[in-house]
C-alpha positions as CSV (number, residue, x, y, z in Angstrom):
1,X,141.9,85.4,-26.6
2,X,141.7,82.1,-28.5
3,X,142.7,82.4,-32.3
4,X,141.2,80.0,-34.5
5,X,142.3,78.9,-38.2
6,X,142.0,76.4,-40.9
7,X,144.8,73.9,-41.2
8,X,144.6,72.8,-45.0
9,X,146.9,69.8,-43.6
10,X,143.5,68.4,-41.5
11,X,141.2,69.1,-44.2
12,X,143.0,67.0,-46.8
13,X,143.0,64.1,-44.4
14,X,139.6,64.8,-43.4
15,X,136.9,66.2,-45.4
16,X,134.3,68.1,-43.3
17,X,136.3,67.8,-40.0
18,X,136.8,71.1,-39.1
19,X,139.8,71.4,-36.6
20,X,140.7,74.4,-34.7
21,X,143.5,74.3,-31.9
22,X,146.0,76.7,-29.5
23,X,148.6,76.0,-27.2
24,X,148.3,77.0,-23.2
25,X,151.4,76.6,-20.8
26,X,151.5,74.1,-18.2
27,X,153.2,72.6,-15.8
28,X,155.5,69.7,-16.6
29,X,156.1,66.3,-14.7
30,X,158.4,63.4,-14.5
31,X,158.6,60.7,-17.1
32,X,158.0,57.1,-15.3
33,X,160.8,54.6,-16.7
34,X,161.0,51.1,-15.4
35,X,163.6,48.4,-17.0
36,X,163.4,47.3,-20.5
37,X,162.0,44.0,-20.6
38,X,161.0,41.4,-23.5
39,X,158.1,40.0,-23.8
40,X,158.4,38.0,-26.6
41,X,160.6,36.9,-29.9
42,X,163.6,34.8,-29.8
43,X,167.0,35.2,-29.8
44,X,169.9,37.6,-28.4
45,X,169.4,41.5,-27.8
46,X,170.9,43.5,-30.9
47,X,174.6,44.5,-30.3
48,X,174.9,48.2,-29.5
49,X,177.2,48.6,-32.3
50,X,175.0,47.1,-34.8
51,X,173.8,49.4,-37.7
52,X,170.5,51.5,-36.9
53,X,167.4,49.9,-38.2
54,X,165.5,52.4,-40.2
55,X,162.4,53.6,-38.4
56,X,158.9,53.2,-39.0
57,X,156.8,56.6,-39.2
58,X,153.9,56.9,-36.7
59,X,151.7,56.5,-40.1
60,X,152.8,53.3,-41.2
61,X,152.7,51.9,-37.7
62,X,148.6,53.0,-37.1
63,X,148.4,51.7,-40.9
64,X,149.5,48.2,-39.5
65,X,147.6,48.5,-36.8
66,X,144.3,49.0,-38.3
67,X,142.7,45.8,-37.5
68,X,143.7,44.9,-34.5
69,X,142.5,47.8,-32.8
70,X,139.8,45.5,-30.9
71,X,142.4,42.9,-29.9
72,X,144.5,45.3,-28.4
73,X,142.0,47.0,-26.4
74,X,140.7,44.0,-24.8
75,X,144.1,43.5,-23.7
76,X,143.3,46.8,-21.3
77,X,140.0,45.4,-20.8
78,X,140.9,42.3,-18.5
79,X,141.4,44.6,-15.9
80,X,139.5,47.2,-16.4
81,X,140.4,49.6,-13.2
82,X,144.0,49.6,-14.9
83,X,144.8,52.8,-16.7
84,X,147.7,54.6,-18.0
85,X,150.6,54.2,-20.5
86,X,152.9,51.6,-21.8
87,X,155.3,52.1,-24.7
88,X,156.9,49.2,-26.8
89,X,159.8,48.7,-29.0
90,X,160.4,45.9,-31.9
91,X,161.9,44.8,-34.7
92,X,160.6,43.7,-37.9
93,X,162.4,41.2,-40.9
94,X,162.4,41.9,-44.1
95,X,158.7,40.0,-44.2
96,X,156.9,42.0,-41.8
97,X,157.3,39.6,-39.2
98,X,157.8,41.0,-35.2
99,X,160.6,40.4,-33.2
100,X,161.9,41.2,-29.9
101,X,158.5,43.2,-28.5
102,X,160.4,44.9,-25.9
103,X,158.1,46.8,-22.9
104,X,160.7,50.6,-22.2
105,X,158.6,51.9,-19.9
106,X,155.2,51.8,-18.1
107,X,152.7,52.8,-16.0
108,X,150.2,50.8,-16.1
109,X,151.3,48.4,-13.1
110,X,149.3,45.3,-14.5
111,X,152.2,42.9,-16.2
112,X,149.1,40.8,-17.5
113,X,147.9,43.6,-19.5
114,X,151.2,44.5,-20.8
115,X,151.9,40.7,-21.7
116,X,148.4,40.5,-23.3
117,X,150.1,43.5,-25.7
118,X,153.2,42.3,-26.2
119,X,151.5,39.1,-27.4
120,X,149.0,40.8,-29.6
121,X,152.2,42.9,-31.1
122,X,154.0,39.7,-32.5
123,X,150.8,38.5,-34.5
124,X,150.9,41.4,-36.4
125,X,152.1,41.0,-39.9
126,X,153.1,44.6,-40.9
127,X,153.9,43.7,-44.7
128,X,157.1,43.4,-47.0
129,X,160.2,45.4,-46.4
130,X,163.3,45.8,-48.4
131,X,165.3,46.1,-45.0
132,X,165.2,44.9,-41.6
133,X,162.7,47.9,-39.6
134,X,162.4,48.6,-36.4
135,X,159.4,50.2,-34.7
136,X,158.0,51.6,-31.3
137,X,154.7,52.8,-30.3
138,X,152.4,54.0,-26.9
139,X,149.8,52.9,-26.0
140,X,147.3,54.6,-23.8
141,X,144.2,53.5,-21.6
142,X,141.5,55.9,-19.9
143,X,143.3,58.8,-19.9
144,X,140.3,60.2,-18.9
145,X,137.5,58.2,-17.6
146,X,134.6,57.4,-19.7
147,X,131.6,59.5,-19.4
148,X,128.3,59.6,-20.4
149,X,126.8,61.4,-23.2
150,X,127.4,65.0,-23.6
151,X,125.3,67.7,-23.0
152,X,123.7,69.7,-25.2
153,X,126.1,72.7,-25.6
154,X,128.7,70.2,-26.3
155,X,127.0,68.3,-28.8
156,X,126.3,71.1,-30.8
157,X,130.3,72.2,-30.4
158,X,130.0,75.5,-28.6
159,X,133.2,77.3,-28.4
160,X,134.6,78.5,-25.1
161,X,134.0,82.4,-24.7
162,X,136.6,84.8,-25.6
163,X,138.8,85.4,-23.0
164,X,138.0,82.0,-21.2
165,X,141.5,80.3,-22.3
166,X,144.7,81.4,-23.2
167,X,146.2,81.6,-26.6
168,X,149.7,79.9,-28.0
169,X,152.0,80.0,-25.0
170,X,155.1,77.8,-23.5
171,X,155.3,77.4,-20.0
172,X,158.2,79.9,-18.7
173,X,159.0,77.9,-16.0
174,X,159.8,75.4,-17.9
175,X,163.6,74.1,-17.6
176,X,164.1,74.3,-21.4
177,X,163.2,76.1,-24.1
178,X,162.0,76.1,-27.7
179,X,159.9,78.2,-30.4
180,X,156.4,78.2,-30.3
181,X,156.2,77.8,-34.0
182,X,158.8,75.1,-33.9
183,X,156.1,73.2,-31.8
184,X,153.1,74.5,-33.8
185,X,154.9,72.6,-37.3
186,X,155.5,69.3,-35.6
187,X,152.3,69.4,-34.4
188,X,150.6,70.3,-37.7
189,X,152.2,66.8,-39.0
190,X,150.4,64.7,-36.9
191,X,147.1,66.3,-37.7
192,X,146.3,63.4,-39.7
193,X,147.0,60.9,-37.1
194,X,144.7,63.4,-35.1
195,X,142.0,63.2,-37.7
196,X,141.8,59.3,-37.8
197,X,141.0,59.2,-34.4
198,X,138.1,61.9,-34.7
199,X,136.9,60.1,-37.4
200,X,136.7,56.7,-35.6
201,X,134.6,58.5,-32.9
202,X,132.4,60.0,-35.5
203,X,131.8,56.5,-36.8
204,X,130.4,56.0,-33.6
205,X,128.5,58.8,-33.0
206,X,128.0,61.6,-35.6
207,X,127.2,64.7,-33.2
208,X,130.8,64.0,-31.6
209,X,132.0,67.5,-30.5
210,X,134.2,69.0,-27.5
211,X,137.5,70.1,-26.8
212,X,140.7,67.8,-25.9
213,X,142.9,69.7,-23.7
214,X,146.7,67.7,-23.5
215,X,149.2,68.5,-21.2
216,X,152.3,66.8,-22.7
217,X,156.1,67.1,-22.0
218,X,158.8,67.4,-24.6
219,X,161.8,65.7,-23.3
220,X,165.4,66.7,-23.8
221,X,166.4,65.3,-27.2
222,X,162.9,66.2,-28.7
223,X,161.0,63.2,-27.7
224,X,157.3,63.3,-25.8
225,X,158.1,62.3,-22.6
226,X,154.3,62.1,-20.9
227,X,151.0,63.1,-22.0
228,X,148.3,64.0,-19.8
229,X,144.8,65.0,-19.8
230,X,144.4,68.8,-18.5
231,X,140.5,68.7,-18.6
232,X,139.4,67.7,-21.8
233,X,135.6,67.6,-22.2
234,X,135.4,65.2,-25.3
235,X,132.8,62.7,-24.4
236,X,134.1,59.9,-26.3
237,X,137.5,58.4,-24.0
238,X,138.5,56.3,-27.0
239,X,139.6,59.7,-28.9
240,X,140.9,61.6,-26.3
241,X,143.7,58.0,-25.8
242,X,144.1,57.4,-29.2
243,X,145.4,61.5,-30.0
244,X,147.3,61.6,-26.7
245,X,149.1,58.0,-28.2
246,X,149.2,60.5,-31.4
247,X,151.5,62.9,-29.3
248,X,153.4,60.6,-27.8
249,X,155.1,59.5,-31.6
250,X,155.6,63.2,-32.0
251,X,159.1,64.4,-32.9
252,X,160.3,67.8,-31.9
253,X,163.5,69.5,-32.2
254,X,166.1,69.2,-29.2
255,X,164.7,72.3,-26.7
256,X,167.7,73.9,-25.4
257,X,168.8,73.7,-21.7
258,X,166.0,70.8,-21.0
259,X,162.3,69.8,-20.6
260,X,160.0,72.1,-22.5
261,X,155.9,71.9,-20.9
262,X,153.0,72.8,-22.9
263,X,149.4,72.6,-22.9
264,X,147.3,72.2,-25.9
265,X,144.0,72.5,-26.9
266,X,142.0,71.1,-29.9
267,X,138.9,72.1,-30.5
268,X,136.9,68.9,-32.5
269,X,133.6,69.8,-34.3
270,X,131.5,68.1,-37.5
271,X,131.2,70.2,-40.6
């Protein structure tokens, strides 16, 4: 049976967004890497003994990026049978300015795309800082195709029936493990990440409703390692990338023994 609750964290950052999720179990699978490449900035790679840049949070980075959302995306659109993931690192001066845009890891197979991002990355002025910072992010393209307008039961939000989906679960064959609630509070931080993205797909259509179901990975020193779509029925595709690029800057605690898999389900409806 599928619990549902209000999350005072969501309706802070969204007034009249009502939000109600639960976790499945899944099956997991393997984290593409491919070598660390620059794509631009000048000068020499940082020393691995050199002191750890601070961090930028997930909200300071979609902050920056407001903007340049459009630019971005028509970076994906010059090929527009190209989908998948690619995640970036760089490193910002003390004036905001990019440096060393770095590709990890990819899966998009298109180097022109991933250029095109790089390149968008170091126009980006992301403000003053009192320290060097340094940054990374995932981006994500058609995780699920585009489709066309929903139906009628999903524009007016109509809740799978009792019974139809599991509750908060972990997958036990997982290789590692790690408390459902542990999971359940990291997640609960990025609800507002979450709600911007909603939001934006309100913007562009106000009967927006449906359920995102994400199959996501959570590597061995906490990280997401993949996100994937487990059949999410969301109509607008633009959402269902920009929350799964909202997973992917989650941070969980270490699981022990390994990869934990989960599946997880968020329910989206306008109040």
């Amino acid at each position: 049976m599928i619990s549902s609750r209000s999350f005072p964290a969501l309706q802070s950052a969204l007034a009249g967004v009502w939000l109600a999720l639960a976790v499945l179990s899944c099956g997991g699978a393997a984290s593409p890497s491919t070598t660390p490449e620059t794509l631009s900035g000048a000068g020499r790679a940082p020393s691995t003994h050199a002191k750890a840049r601070v961090e930028l949070s997930a909200d300071e980075i979609v902050r920056s990026l407001r903007g340049s959302e459009t630019d971005l995306r028509r970076c994906f659109l010059a090929n527009p049978s190209v989908r998948g993931a690619v995640r970036f690192s760089w490193r910002l001066d003390v004036d905001g300015k990019v440096q060393h845009v770095q590709r990890q890891r990819s899966t998009l197979g298109d180097a022109r795309v991933e250029a095109c991002l790089g390149q968008r990355l170091s126009e980006i002025d992301f403000g003053d800082f009192a320290e060097p910072m340094a940054a990374h992010w995932t981006f994500v393209f058609r995780l699920v195709d585009p489709s066309a307008p929903a139906g009628r039961a999903q524009r007016h939000g109509k809740r799978p029936r009792s019974g139809d989906e599991r509750g908060l679960s972990i997958d036990p064959a997982s290789p590692g493990t790690l408390p459902s609630d542990a999971i359940d509070n990291v997640v609960e931080a990025g609800y507002p990440l979450f709600a911007r993205c909603y939001r934006d797909g309100v913007n562009r259509n106000d009967a927006l409703a449906g359920t995102l179901r994400l199959r996501f990975a959570i590597g061995a020193q906490g990280q997401v390692s993949e996100v994937s779509d487990a059949g999410s029925d969301l109509s607008d595709s633009q959402v269902v990338d920009c929350v799964a690029e909202g997973f992917y800057a989650l941070r969980f605690p270490e699981p022990a023994h390994g990869q934990v898999n989960v599946l997880y389900r968020i329910l989206f409806e306008p109040g």
